[in-house]
C-alpha positions as CSV (number, residue, x, y, z in Angstrom):
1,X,-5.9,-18.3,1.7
2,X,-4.1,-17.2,-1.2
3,X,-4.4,-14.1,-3.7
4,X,-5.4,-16.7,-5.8
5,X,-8.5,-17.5,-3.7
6,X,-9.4,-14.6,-4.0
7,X,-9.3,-13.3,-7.6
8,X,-12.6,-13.4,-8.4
9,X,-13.8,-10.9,-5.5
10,X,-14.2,-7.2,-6.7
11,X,-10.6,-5.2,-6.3
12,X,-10.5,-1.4,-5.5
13,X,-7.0,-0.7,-6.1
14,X,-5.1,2.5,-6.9
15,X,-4.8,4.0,-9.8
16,X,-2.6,2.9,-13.4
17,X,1.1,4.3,-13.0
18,X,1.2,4.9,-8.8
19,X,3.9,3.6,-7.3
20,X,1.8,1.2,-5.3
21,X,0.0,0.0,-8.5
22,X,3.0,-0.8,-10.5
23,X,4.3,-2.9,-7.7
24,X,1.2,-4.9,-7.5
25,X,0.5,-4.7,-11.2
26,X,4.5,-6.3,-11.4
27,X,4.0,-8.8,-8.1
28,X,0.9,-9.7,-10.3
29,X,1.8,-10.5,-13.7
30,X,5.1,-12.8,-12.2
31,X,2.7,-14.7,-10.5
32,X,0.4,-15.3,-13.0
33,X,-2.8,-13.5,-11.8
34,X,-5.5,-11.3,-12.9
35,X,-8.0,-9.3,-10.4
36,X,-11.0,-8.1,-11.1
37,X,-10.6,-4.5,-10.7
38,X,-13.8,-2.5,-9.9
39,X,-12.5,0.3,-9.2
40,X,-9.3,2.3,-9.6
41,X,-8.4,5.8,-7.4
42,X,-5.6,8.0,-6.5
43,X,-6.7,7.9,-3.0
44,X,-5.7,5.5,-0.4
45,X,-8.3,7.3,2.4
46,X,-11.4,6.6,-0.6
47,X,-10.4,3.1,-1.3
48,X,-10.6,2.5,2.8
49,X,-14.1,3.9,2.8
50,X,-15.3,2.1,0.2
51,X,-13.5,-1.3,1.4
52,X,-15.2,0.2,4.8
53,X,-18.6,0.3,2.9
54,X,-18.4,-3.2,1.5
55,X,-17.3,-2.6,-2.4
56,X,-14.6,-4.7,-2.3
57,X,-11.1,-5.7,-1.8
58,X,-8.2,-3.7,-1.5
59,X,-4.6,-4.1,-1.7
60,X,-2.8,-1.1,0.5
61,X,0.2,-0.6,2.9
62,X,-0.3,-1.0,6.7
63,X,0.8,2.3,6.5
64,X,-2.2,3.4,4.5
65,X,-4.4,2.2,6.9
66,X,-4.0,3.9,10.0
67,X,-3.8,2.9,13.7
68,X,-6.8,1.1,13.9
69,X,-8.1,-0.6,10.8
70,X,-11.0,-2.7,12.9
71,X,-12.5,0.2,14.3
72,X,-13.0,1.4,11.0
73,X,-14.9,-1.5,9.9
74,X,-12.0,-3.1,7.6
75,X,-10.2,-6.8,7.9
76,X,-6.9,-7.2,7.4
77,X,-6.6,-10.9,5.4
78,X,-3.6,-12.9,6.0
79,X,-2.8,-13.7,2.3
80,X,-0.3,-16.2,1.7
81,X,3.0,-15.5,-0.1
82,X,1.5,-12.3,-0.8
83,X,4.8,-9.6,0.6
84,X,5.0,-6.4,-1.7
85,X,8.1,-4.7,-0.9
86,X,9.0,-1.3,-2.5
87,X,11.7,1.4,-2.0
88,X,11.1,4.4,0.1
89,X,12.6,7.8,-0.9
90,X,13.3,10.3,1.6
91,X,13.7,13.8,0.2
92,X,14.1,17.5,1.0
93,X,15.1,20.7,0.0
94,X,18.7,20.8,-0.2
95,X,19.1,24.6,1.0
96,X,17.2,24.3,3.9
97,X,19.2,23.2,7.2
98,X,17.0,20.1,8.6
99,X,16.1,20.6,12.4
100,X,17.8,18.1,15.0
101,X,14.6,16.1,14.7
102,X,14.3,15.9,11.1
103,X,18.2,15.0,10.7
104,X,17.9,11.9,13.7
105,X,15.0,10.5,11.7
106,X,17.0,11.2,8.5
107,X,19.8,9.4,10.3
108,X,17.8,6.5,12.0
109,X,16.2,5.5,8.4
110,X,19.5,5.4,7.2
111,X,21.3,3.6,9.8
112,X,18.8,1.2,9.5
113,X,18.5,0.6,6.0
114,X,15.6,2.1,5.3
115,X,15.9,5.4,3.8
């Protein structure tokens, strides 16, 4: 299926000027689509409930979703061409000494590209 496919099914996405919603809002307009938008929130744990509860479709990280989306009553649909990719920023306070866990996972992101 495509996100075309599905563009006329109800979307509960986040909310105008997140992060997440500008990169979908961009991904979006360059491919020349327009979702119905039910709802919009500034909570990723509300839009699972009410995906959960049947209100719609939702377009969130695999992060956002937790462990086990299934268990929680949500489908994860295999959309075609449909990769979001955004930018992570890793920050903290620049006085404070990170501890030796902190820095490897610091270092790992960055080795790998990531951070």
């Amino acid at each position: 299926m495509t996100l075309r496919d599905l563009a006329d099914e109800p979307f509960l996405l986040r909310e105008t000027g997140s992060g997440s919603r500008l990169t979908v809002d961009q991904h979006l307009r360059e491919a020349g689509i327009a979702l119905k938008v039910r709802l919009s929130l500034a909570s990723n744990e509300a839009i699972r409930e009410l995906v959960a509860s049947g209100m719609g479709l939702a377009i969130l990280s695999r992060h956002a979703l937790g462990g086990q989306p299934a268990e929680a009553g949500i489908a994860v649909l295999d959309v075609k061409d449909f990769v979001l990719k955004r930018p992570w920023t890793v920050v903290h306070l620049r006085s404070k000494r990170l501890s030796l866990p902190a820095q490897a996972f610091l270092d790992a992101l960055l080795h790998t590209g990531l951070g």
